[in-house]
Backbone as ProteinMPNN parsed JSONL, in Angstrom:
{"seq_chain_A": "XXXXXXXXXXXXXXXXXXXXXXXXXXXXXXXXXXXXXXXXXXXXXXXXXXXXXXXXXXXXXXXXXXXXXXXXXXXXXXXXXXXXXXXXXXXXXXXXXXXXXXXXXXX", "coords_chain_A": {"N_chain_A": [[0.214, -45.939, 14.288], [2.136, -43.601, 12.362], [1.412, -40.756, 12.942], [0.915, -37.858, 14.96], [-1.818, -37.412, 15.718], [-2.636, -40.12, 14.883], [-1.362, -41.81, 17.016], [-2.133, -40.776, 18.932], [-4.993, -41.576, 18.847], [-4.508, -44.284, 18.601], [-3.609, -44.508, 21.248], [-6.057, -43.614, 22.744], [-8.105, -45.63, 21.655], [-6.369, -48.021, 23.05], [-7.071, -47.468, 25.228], [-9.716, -47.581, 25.757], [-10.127, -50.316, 25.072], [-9.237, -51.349, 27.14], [-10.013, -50.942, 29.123], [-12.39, -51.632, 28.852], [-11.692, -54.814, 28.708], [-11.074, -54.531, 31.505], [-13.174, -54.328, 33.067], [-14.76, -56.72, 32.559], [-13.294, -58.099, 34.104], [-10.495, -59.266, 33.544], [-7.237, -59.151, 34.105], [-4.83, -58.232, 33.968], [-5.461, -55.936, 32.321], [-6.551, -54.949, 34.122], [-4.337, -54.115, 35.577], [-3.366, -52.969, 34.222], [-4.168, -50.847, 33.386], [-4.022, -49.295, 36.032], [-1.33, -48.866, 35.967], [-0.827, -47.314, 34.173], [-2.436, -45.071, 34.859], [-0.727, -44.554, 37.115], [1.519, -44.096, 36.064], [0.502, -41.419, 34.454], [0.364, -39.924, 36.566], [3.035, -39.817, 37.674], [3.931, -38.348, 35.505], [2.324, -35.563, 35.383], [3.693, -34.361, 38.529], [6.138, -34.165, 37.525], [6.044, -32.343, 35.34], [5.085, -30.221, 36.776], [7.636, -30.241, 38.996], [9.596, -29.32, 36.733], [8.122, -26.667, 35.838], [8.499, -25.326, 38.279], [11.33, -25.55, 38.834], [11.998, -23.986, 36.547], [11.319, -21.823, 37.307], [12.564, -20.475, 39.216], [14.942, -20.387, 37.907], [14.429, -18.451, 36.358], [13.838, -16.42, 38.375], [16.661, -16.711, 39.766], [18.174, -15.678, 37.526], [16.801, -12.874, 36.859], [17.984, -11.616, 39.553], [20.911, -12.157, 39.312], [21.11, -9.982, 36.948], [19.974, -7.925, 38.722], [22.111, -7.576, 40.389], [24.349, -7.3, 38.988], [24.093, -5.219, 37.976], [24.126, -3.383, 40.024], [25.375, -0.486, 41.764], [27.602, 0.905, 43.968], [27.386, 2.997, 46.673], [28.304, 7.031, 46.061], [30.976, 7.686, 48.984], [30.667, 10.624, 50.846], [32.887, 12.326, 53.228], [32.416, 15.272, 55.542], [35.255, 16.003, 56.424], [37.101, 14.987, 55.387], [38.178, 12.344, 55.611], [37.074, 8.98, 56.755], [34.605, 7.516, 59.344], [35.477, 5.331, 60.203], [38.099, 4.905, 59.544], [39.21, 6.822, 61.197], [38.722, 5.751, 63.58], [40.431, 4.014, 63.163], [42.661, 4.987, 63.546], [42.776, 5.926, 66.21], [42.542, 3.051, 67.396], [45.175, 2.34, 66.636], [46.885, 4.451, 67.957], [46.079, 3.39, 70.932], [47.638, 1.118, 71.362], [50.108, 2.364, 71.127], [52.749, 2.97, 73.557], [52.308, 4.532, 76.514], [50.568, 6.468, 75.44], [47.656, 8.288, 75.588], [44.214, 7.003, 76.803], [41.621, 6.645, 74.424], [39.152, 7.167, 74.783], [39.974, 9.541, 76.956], [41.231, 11.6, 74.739], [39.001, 12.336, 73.093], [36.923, 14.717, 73.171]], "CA_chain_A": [[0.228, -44.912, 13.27], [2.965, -42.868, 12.645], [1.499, -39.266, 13.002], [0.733, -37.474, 16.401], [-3.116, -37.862, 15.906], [-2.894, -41.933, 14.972], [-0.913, -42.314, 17.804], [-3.319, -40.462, 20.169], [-6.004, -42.206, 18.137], [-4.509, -45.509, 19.201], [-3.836, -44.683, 22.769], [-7.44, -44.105, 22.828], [-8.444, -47.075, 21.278], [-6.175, -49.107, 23.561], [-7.386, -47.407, 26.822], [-11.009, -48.513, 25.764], [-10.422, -51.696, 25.276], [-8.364, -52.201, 28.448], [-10.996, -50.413, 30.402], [-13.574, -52.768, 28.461], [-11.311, -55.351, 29.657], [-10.951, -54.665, 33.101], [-15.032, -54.426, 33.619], [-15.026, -58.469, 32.714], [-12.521, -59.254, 34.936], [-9.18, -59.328, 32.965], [-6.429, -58.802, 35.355], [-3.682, -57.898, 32.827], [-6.407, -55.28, 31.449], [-6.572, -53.51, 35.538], [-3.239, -54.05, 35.884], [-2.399, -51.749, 32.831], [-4.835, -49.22, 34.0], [-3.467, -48.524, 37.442], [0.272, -48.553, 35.558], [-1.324, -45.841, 33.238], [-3.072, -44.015, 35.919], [0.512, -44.54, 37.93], [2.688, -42.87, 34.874], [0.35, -39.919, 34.416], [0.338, -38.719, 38.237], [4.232, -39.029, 37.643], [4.174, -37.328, 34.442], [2.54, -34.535, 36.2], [4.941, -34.465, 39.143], [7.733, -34.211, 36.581], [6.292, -30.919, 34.808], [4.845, -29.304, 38.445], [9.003, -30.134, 39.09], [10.084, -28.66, 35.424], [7.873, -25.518, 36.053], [9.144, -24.763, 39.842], [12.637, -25.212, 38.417], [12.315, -22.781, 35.192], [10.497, -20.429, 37.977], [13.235, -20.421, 39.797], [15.829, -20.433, 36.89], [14.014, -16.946, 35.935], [14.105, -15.564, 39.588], [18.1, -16.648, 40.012], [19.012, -15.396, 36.32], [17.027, -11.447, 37.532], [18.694, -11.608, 40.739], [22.001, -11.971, 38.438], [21.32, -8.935, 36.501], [20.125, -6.862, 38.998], [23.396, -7.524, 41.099], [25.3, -6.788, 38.222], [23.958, -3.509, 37.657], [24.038, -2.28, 41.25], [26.705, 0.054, 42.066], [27.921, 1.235, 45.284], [26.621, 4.565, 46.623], [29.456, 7.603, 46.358], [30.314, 8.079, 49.986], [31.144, 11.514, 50.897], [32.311, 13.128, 54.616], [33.329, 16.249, 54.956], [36.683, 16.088, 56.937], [38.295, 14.117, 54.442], [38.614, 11.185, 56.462], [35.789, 8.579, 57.051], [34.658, 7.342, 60.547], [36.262, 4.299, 60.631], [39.515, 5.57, 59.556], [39.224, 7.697, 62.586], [38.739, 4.97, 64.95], [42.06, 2.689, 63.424], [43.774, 5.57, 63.976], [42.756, 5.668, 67.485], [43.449, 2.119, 68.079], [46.922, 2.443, 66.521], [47.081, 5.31, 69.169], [46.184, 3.157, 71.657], [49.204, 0.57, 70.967], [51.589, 3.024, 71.578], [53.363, 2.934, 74.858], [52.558, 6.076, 77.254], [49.624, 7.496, 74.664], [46.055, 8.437, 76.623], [43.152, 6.368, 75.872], [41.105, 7.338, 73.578], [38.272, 8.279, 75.657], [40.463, 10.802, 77.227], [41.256, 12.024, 73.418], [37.831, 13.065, 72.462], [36.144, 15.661, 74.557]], "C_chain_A": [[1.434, -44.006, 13.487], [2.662, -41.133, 13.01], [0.754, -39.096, 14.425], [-1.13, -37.836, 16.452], [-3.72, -39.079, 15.625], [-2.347, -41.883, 15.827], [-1.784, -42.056, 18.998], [-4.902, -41.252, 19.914], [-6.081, -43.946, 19.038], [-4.391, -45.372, 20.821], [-4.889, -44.809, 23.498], [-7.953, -44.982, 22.921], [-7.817, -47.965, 22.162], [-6.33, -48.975, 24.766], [-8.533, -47.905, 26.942], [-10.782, -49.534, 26.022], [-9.657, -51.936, 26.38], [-9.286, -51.998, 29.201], [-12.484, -51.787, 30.267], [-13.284, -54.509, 29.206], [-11.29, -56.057, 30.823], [-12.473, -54.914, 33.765], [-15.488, -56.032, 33.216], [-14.164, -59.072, 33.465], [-11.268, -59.47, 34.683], [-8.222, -58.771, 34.106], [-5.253, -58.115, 34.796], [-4.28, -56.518, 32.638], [-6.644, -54.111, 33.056], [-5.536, -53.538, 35.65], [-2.433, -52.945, 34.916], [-2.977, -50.741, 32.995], [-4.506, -48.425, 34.975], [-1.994, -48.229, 37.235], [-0.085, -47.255, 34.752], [-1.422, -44.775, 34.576], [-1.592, -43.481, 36.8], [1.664, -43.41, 37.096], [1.739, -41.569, 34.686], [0.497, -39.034, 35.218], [2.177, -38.622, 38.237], [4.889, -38.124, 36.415], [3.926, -36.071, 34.824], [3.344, -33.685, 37.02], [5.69, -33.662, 38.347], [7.262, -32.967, 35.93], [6.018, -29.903, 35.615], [6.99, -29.508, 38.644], [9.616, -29.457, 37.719], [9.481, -27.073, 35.456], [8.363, -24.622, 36.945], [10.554, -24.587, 38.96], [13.186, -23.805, 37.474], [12.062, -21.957, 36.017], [11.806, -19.665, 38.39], [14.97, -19.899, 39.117], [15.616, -18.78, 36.445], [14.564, -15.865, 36.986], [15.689, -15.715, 39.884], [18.911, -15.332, 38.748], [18.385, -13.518, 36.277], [17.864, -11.316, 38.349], [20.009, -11.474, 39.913], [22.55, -10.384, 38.121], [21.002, -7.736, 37.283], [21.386, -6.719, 39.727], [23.824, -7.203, 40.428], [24.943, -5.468, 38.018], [23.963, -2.382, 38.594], [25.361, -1.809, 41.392], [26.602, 0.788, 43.293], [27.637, 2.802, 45.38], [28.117, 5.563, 46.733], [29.287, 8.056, 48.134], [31.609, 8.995, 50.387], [31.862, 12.323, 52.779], [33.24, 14.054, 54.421], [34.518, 16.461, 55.622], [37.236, 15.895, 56.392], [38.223, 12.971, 54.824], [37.367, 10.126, 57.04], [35.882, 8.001, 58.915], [35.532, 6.247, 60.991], [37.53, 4.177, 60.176], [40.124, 6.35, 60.765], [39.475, 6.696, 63.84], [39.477, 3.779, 64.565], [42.898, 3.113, 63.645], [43.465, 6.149, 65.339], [43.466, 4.361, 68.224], [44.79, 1.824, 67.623], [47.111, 3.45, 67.781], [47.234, 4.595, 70.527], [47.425, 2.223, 71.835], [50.159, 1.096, 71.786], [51.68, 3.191, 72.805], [53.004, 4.286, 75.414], [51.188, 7.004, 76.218], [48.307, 7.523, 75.579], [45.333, 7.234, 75.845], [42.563, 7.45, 75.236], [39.545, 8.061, 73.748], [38.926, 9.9, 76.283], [40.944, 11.883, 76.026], [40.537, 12.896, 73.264], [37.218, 13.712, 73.666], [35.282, 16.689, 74.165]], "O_chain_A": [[1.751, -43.661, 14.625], [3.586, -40.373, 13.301], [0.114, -40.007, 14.949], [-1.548, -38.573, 17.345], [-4.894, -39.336, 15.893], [-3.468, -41.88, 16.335], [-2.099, -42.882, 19.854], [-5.749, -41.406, 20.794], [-6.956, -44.537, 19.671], [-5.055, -46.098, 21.561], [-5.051, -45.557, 24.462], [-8.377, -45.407, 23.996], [-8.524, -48.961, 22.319], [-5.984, -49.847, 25.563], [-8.776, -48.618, 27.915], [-11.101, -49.972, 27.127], [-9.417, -53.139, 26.485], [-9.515, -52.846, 30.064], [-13.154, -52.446, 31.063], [-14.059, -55.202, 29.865], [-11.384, -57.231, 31.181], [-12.75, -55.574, 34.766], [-16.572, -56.454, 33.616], [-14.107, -60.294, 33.603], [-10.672, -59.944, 35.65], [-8.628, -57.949, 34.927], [-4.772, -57.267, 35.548], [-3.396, -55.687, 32.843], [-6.832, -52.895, 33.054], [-5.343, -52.406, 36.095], [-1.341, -52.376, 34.945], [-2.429, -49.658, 32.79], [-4.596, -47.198, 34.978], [-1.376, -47.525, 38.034], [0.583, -46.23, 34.885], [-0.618, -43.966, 35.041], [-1.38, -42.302, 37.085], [2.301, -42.409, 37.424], [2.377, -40.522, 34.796], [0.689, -37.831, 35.045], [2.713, -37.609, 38.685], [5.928, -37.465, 36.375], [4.854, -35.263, 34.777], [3.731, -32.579, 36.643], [5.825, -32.46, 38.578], [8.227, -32.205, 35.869], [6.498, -28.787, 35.418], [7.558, -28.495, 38.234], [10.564, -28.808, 38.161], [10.279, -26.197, 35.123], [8.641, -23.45, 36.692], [10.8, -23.496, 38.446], [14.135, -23.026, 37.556], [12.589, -20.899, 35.675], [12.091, -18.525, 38.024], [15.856, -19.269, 39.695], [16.566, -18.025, 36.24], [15.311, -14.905, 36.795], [16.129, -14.655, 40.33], [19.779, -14.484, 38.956], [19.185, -12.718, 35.793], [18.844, -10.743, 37.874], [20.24, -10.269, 39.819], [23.528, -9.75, 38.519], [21.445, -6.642, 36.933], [21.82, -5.568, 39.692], [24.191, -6.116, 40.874], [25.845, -4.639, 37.896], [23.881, -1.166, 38.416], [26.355, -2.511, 41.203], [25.521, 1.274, 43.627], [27.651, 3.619, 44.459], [29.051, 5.074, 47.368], [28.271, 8.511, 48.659], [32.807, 8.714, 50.389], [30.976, 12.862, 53.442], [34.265, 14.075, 53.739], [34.951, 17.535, 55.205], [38.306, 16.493, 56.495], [38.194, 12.311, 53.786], [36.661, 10.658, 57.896], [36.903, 8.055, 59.601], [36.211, 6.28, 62.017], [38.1, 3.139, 60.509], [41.3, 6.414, 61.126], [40.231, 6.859, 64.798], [39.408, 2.724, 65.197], [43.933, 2.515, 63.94], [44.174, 7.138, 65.528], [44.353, 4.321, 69.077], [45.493, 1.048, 68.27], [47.644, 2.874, 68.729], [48.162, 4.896, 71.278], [48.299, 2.693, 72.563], [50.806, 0.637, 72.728], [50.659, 3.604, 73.355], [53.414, 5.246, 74.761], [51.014, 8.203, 76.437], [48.107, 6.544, 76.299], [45.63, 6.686, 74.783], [42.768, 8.66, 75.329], [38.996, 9.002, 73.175], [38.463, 11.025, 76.092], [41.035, 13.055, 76.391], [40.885, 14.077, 73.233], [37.081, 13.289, 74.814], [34.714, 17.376, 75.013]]}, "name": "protein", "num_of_chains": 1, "seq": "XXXXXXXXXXXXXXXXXXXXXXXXXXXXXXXXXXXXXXXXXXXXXXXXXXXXXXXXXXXXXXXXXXXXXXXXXXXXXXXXXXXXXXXXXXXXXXXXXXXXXXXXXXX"}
């Protein structure tokens, strides 16, 4: 049948009679049942794998936008000068020929 409820109509109809079939003995008739039974557990599979994926597709594509919207905190000290500006211009200090360390510096 061409429409979605003849076609489920017939799938019906042709799982009976295979099942009817298989209960006399037909070998063709179990053999198409355990290929059925075989394609639905990987039809499953395949949308348990299609669901995880979209899950995942959701959780990457937030993660996206909240990165994009984060912005860096203003960072303020009050010398002017941050700490680790302080301590490259120590080890440039140290470099120089004849300068103290920089333990002896700070006191």
């Amino acid at each position: 049948m061409t429409t979605e409820a003849g076609q489920n109509f017939d799938d019906k109809l042709g799982e009976t009679i295979a099942k009817t079939l298989a209960l006399f003995g037909n070998d063709d008739a179990k053999e198409a049942l355990e290929n059925q039974a075989k394609y639905d557990q990987m039809i499953a599979q395949q949308e348990q794998t299609n669901k995880i994926s979209q899950d995942m597709v959701s959780k990457i594509s937030t993660l996206i936008n909240v990165t994009a919207q984060n912005k860096p905190l203003p960072m303020s000290f009050p010398s002017g000068s941050s700490p680790l500006m302080q301590s490259m211009n120590s080890a440039n200090e140290e470099k120089r020929h004849g300068a103290p360390p920089a333990y002896l510096l700070r006191k």
